[in-house]
MARBA-3410 file (N, C-alpha, C, O; in Angstrom, 1 decimal):
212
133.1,57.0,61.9,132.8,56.5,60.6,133.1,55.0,60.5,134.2,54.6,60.8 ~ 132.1,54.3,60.0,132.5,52.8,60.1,133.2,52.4,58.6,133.4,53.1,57.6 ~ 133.3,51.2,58.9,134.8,50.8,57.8,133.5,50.6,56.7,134.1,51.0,55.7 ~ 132.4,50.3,56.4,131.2,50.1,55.6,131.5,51.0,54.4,132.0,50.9,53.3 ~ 131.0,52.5,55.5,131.0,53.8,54.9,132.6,53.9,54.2,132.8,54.5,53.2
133.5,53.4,55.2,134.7,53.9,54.1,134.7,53.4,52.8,135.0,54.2,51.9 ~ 134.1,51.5,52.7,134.7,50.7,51.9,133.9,51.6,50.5,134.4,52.1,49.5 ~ 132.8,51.6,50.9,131.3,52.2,49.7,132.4,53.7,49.3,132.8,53.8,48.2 ~ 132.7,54.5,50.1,133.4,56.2,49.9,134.6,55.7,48.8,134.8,56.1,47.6 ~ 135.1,54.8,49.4,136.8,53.9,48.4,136.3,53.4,47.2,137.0,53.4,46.1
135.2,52.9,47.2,135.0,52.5,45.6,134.0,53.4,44.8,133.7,53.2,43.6 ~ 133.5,54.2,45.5,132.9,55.6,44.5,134.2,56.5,44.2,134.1,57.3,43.3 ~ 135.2,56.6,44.7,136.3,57.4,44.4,137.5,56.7,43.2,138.2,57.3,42.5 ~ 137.1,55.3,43.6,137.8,54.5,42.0,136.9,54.7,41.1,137.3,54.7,39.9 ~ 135.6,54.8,41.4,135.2,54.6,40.0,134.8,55.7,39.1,134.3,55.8,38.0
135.1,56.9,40.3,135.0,58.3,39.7,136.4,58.6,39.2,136.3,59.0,38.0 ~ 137.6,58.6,39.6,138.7,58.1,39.0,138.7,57.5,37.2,139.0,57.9,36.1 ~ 138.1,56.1,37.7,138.1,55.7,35.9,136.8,56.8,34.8,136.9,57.0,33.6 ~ 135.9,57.2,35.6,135.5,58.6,34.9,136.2,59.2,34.3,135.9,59.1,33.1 ~ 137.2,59.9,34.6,138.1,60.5,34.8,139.2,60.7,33.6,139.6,61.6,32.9
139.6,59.1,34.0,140.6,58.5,33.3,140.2,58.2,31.7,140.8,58.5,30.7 ~ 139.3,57.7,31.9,138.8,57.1,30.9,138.3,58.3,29.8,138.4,58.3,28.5 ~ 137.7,59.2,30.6,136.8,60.9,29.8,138.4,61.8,29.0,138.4,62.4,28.0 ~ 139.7,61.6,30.0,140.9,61.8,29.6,141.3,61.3,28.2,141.8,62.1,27.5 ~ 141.2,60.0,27.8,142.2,60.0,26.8,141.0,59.5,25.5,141.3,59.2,24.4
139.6,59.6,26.0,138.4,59.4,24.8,138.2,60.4,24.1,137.3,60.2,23.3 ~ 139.0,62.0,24.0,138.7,63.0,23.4,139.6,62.9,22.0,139.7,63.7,21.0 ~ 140.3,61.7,22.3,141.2,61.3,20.7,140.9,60.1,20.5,141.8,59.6,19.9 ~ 139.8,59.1,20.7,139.4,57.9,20.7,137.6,58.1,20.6,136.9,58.8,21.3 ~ 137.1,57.1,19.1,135.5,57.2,19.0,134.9,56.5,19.9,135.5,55.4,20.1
133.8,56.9,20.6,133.5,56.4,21.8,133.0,54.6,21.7,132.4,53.9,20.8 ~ 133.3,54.4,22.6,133.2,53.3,23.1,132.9,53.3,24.6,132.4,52.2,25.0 ~ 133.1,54.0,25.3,132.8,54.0,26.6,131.7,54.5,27.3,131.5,55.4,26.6 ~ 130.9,54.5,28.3,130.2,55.2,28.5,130.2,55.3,30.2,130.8,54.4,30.5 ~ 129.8,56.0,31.1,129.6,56.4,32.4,128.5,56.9,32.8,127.9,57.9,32.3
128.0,56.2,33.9,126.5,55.8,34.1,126.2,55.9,35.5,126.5,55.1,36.3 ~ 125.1,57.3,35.6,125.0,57.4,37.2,123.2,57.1,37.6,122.5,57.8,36.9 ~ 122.7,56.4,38.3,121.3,56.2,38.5,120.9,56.6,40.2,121.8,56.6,41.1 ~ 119.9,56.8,40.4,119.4,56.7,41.8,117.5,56.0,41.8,116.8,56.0,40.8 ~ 117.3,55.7,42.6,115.7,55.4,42.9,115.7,54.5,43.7,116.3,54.7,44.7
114.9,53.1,43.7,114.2,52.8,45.0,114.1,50.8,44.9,113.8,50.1,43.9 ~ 114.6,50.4,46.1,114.6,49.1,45.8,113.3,48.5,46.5,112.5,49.0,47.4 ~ 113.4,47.2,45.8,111.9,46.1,47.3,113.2,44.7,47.6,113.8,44.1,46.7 ~ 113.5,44.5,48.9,113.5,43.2,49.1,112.8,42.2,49.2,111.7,42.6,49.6 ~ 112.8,40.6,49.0,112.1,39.8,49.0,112.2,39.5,50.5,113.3,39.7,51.2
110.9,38.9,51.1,110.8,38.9,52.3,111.2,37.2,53.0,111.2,37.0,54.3 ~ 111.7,36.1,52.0,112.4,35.8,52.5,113.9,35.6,53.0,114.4,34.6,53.3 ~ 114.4,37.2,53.1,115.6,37.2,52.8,115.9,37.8,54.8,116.9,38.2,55.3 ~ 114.8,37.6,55.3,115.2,38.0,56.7,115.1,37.0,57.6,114.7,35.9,57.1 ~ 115.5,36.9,58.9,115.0,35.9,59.5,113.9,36.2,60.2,113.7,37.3,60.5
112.9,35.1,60.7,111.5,35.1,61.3,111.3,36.3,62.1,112.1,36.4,63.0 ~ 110.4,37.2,62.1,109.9,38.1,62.8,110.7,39.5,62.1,110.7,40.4,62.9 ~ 111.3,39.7,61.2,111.6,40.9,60.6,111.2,41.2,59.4,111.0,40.2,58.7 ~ 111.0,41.8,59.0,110.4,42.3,58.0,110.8,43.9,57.4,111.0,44.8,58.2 ~ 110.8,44.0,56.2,111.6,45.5,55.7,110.1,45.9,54.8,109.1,45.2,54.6
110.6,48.0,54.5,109.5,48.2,53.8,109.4,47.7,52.6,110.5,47.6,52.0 ~ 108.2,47.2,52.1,108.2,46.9,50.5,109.0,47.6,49.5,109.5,47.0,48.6 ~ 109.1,49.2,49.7,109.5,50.1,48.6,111.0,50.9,50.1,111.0,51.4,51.3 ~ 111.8,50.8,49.4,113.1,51.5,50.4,113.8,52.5,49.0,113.6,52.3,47.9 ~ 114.9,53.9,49.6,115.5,54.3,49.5,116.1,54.5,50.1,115.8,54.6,51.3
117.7,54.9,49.2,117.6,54.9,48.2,118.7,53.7,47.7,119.3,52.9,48.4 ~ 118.6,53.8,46.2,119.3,53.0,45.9,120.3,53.6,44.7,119.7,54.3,43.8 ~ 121.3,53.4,44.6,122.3,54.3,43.9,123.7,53.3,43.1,124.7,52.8,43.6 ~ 123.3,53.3,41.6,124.1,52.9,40.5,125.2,53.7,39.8,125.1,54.7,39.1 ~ 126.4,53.0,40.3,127.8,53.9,39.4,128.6,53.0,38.4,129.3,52.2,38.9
128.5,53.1,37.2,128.9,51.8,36.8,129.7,52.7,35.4,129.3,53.8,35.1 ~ 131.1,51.7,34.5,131.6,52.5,33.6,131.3,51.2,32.6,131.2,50.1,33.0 ~ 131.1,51.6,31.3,130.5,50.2,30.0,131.6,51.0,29.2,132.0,52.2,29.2 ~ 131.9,49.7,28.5,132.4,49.7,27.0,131.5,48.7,26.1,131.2,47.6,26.5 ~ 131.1,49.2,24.9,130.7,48.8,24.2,131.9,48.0,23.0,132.5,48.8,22.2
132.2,46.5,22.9,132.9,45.8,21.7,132.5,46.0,20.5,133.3,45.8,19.6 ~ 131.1,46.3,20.2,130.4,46.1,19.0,129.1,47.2,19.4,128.6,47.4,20.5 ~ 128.9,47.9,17.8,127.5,47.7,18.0,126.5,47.8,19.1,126.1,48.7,19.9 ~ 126.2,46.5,19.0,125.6,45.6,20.0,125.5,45.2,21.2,124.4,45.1,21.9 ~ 126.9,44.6,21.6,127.8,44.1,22.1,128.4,45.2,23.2,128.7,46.4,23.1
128.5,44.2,24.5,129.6,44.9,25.2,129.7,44.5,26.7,129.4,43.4,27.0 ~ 130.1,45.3,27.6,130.0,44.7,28.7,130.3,46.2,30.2,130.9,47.2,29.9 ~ 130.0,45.9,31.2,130.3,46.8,32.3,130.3,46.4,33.6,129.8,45.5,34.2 ~ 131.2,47.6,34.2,131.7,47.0,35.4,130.8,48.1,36.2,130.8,49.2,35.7 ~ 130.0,47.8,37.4,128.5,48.2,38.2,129.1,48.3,39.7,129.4,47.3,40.4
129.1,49.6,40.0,128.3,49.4,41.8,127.6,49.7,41.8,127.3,50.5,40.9 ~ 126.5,49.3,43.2,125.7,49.4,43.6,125.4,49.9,45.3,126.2,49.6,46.2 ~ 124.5,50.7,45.5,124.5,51.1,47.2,123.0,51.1,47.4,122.3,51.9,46.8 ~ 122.5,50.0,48.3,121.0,50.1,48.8,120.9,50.0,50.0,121.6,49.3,50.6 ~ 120.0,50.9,50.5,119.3,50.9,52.1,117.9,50.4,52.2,116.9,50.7,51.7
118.1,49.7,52.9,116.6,49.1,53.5,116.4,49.3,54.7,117.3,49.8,55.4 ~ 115.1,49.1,55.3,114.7,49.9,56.2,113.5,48.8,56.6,113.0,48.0,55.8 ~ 113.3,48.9,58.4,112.3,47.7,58.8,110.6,48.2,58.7,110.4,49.4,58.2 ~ 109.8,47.5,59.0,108.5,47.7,58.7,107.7,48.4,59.3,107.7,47.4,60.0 ~ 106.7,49.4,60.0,106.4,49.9,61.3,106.1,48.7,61.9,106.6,48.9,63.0
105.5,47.3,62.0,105.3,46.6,62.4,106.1,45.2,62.9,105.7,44.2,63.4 ~ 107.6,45.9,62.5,109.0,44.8,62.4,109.8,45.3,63.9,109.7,46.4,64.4 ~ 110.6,44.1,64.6,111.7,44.9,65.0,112.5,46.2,64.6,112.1,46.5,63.4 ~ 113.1,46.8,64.9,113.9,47.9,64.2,115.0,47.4,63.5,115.4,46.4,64.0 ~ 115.6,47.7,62.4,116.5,47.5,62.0,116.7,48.4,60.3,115.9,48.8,59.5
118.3,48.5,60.3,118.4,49.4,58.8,119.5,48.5,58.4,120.3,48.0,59.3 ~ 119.7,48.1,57.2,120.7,47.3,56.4,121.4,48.3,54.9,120.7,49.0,54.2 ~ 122.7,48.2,54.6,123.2,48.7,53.6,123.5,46.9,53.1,124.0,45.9,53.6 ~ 122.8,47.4,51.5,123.2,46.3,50.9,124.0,46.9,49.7,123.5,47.8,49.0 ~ 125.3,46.5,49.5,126.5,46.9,48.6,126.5,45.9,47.4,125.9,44.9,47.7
127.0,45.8,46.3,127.0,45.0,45.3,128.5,45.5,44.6,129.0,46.6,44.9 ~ 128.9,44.5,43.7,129.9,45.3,43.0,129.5,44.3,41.4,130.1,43.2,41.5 ~ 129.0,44.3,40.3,128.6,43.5,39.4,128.9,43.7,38.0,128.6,44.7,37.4 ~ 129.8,42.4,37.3,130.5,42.3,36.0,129.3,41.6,34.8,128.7,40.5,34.7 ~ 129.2,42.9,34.1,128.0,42.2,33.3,128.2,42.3,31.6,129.0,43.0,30.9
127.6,41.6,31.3,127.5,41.8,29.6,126.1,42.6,29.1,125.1,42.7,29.8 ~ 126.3,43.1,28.2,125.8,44.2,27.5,125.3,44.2,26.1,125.9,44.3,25.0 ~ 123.5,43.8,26.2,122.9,43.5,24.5,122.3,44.8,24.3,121.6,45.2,25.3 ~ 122.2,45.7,23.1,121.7,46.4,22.8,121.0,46.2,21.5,121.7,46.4,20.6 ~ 119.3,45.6,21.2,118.9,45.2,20.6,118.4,46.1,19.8,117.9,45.7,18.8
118.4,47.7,20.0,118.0,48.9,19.3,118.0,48.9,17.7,116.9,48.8,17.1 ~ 119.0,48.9,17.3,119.3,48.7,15.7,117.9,47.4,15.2,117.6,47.7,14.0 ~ 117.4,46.5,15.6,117.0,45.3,15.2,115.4,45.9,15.3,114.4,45.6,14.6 ~ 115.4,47.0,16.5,114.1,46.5,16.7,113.4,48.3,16.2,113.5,49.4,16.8 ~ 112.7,47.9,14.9,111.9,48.9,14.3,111.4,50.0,14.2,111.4,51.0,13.6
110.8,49.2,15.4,109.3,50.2,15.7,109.6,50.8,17.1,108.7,51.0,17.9 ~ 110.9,51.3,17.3,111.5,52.5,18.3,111.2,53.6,18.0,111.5,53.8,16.8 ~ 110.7,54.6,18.6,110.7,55.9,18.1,112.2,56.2,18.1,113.2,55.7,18.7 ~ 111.9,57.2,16.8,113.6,57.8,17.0,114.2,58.9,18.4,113.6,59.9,18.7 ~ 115.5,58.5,19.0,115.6,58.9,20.1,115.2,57.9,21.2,115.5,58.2,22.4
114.7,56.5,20.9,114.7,55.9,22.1,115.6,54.6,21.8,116.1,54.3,20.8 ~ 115.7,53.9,23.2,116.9,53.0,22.9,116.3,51.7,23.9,115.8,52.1,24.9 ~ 116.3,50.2,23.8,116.8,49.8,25.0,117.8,48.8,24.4,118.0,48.3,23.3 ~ 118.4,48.6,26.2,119.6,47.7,26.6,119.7,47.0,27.9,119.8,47.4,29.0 ~ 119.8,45.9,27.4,119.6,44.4,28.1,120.9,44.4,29.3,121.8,45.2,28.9
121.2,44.0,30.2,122.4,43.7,30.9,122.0,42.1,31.9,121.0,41.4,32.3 ~ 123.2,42.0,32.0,123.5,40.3,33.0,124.7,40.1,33.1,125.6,40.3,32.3 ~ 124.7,39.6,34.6,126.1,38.9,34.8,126.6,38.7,36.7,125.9,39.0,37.6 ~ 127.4,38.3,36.8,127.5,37.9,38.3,128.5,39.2,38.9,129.1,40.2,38.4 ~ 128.2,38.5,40.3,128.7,39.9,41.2,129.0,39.3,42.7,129.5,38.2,42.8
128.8,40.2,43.7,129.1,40.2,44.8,128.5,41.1,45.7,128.4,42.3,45.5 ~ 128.0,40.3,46.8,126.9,41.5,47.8,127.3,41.8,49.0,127.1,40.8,49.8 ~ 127.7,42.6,49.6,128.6,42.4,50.7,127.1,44.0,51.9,126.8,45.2,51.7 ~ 126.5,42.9,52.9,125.6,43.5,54.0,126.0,43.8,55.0,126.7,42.9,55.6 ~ 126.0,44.8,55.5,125.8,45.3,56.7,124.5,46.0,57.4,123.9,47.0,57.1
124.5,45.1,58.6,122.9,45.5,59.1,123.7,46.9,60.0,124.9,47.1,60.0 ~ 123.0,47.5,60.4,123.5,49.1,61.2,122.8,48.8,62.8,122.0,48.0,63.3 ~ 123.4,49.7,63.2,122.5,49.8,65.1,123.1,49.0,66.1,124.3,48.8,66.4 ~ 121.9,48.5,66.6,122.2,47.0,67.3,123.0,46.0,66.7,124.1,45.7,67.2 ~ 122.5,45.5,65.5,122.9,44.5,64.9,123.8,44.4,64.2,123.9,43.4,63.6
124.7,45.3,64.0,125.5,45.7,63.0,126.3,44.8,62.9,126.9,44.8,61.8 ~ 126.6,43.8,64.0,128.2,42.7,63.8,127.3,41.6,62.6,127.8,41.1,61.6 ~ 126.1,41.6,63.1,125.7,40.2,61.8,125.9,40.4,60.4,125.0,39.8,59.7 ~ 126.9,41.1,59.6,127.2,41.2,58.4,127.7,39.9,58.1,128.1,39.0,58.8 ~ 127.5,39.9,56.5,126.9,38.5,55.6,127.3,39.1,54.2,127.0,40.3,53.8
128.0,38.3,53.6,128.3,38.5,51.8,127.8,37.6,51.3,127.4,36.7,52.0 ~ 127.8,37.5,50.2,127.8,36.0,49.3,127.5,37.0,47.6,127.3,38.2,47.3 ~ 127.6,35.6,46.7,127.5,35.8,45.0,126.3,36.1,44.9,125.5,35.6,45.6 ~ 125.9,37.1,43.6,124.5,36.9,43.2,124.9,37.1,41.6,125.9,37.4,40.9 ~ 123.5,36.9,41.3,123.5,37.0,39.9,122.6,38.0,39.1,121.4,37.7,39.1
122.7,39.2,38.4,121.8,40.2,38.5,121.6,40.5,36.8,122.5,40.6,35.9 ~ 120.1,40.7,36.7,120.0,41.1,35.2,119.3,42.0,35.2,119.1,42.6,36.3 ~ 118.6,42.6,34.1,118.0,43.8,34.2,117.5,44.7,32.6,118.0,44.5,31.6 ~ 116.7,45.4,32.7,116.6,46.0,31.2,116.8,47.5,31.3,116.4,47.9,32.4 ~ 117.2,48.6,30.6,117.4,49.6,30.4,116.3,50.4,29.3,116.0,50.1,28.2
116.0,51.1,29.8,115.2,52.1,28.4,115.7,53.7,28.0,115.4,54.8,28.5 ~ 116.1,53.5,27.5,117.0,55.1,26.8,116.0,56.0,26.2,115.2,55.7,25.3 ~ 116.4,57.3,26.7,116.5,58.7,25.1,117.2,59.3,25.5,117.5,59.8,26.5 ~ 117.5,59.2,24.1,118.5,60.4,23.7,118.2,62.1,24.1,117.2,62.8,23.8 ~ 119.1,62.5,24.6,119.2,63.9,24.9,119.9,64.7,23.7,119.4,65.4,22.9
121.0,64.2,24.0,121.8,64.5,22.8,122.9,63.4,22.1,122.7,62.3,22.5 ~ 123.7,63.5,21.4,124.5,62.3,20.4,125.0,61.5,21.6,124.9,60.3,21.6 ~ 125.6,62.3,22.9,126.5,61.6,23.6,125.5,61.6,24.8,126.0,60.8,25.6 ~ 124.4,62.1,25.1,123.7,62.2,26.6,122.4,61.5,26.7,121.4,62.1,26.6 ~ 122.3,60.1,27.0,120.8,59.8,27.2,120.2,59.9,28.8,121.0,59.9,29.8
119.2,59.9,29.1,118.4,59.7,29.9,117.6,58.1,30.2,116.9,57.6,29.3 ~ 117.8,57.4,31.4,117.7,56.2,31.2,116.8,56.0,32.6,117.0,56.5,33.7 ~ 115.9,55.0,32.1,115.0,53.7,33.8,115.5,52.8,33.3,115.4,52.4,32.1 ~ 116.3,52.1,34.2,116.6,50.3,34.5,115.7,49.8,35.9,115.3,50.3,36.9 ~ 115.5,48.7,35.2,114.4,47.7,36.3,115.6,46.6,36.0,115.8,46.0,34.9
116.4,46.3,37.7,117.2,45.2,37.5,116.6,44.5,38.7,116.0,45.2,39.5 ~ 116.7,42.7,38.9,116.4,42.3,39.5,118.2,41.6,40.2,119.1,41.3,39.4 ~ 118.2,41.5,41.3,120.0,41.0,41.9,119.1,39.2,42.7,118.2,39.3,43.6 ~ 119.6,38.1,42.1,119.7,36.9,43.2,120.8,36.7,43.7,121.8,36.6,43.1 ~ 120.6,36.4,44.9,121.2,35.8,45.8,121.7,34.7,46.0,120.9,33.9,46.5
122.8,34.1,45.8,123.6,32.7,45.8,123.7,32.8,47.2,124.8,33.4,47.4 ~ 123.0,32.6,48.6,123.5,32.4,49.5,122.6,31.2,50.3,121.6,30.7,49.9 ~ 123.1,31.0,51.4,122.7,29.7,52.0,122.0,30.7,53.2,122.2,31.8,53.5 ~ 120.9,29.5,53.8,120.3,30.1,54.9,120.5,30.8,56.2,121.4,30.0,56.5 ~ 120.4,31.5,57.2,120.9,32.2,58.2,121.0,31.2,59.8,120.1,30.5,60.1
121.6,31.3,60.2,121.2,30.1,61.2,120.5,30.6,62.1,121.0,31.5,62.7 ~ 118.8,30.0,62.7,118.0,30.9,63.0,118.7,31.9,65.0,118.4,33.0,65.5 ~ 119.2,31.0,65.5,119.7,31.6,66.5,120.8,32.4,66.6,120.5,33.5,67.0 ~ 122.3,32.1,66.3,123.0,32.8,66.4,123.4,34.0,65.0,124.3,34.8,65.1 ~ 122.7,33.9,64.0,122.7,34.5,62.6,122.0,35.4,62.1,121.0,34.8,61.8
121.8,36.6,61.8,121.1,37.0,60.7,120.1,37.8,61.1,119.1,38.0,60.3 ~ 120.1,38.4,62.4,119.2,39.5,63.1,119.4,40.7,62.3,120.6,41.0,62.1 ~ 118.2,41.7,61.9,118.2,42.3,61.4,119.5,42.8,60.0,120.0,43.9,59.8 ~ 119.6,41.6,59.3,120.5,41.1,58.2,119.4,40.8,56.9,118.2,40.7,56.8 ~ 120.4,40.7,55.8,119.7,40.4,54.9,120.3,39.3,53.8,121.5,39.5,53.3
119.5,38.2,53.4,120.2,37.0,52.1,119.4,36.5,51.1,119.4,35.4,50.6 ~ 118.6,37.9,51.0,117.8,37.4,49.8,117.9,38.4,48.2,118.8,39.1,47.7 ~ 116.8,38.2,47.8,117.1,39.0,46.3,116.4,40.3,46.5,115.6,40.6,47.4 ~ 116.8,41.0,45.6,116.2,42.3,45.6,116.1,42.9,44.4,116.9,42.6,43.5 ~ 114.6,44.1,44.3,114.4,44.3,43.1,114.5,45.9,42.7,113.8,46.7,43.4
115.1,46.2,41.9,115.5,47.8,41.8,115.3,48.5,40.6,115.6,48.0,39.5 ~ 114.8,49.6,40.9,114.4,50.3,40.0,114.7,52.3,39.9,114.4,53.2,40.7 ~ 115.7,52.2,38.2,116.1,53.7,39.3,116.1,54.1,37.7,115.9,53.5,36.6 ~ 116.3,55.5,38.2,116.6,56.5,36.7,117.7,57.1,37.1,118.1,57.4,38.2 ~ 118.3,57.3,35.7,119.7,58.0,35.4,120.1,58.5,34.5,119.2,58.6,33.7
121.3,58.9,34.0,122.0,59.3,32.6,122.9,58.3,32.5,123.2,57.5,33.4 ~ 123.6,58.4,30.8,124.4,57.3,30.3,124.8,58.4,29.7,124.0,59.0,29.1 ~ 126.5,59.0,29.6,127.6,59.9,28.9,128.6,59.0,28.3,129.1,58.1,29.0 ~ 128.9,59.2,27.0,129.6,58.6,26.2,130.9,59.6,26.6,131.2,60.8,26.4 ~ 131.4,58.6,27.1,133.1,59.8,27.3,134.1,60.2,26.4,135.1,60.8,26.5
133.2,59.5,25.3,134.9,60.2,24.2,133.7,60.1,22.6,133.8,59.3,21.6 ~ 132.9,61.1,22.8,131.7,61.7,21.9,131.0,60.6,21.1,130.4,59.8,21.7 ~ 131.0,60.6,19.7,129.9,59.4,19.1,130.2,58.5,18.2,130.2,58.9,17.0 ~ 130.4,57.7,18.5,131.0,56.7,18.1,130.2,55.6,17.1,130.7,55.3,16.0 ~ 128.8,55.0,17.7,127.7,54.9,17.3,126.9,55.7,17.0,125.8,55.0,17.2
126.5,56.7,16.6,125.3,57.5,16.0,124.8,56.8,15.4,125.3,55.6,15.3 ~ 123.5,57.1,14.7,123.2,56.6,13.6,123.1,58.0,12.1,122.7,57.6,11.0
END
């Protein structure tokens, strides 16, 4: 088992934990929190490899765990992981990359403002910086690479029930990183942006807080 797999296993177990914790003491508290699981499918940008590699346009999977509190209304903010696999081209060298993320965002929910929502639907805005930490797999596995990115995204909700919606986010993650050095760096690696798109649920852990 490589230390990758542990690190990704160690922080889905914290953040199932603050599930946990948090689902614990919200049954005496109006919600404010919510817990948020997605899966679906990312694209990397194809300058993010070095010369002669190339990944599929569309890869799975890609997998969102993240806990929000809402300040307001409106208002709020959440703390995000992230787990993506990419995969090479039939026409690429071989190679498979885990790209990991861990990302602190703020939280607009323009719903209330905007009218002409059917009732039952919702969206919500997110942004904010983070951290990407790669590991290519196989051969290449030592060329692992981190750096900052910056990731935003939109949310579209309905409501299931007061506390359960059903959610698609389309987030896009950039890359704050510098280029690979083309000889000794970045063989089947990855340092560019990526664009993700997944569905999921959103559970308010301590019931409704916001209704309308």
């Amino acid at each position: 088992m490589n230390t990758h797999f542990i690190n990704i296993k160690q922080t889905s177990v914290f953040i199932i934990f603050l599930f946990i914790a948090f689902s614990g003491f919200g049954q005496a508290e109006t919600s404010k929190w919510k817990a948020q699981l997605a899966i679906g499918v990312n694209s990397p940008s194809d300058n993010g490899f070095v010369t002669g590699f190339e990944a599929k346009p569309i890869n799975f999977p890609t997998i969102n765990l993240g806990i929000q509190h809402m300040f307001k209304r409106q208002f709020g903010a959440k703390l995000d992981f992230g787990y993506n696999r990419i995969a090479h081209e039939a026409d690429s060298p071989y190679f498979k990359v885990n790209y990991s993320r861990i990302n602190a965002q703020f939280v607009y929910d323009p719903t209330p403002v905007l009218g002409f929502l059917p009732i039952g639907m919702g969206i919500v805005a997110h942004t904010g910086p983070g951290f990407s930490i790669i590991k290519p797999l196989g051969t290449y596995g030592a060329n692992k690479t981190s750096f900052v990115n910056v990731m935003a995204g939109i949310e579209f909700h309905y409501s299931i029930t007061d506390v359960l919606t059903i959610y698609l986010d389309t987030s896009y993650i950039y890359g704050l990183s510098g280029d690979f050095d083309p000889v000794t760096e970045g063989y089947g690696s990855f340092n560019g942006n990526l664009l993700t798109a997944t569905i999921g649920v959103s559970y308010s852990l301590s019931g409704c807080y916001y209704c309308d």
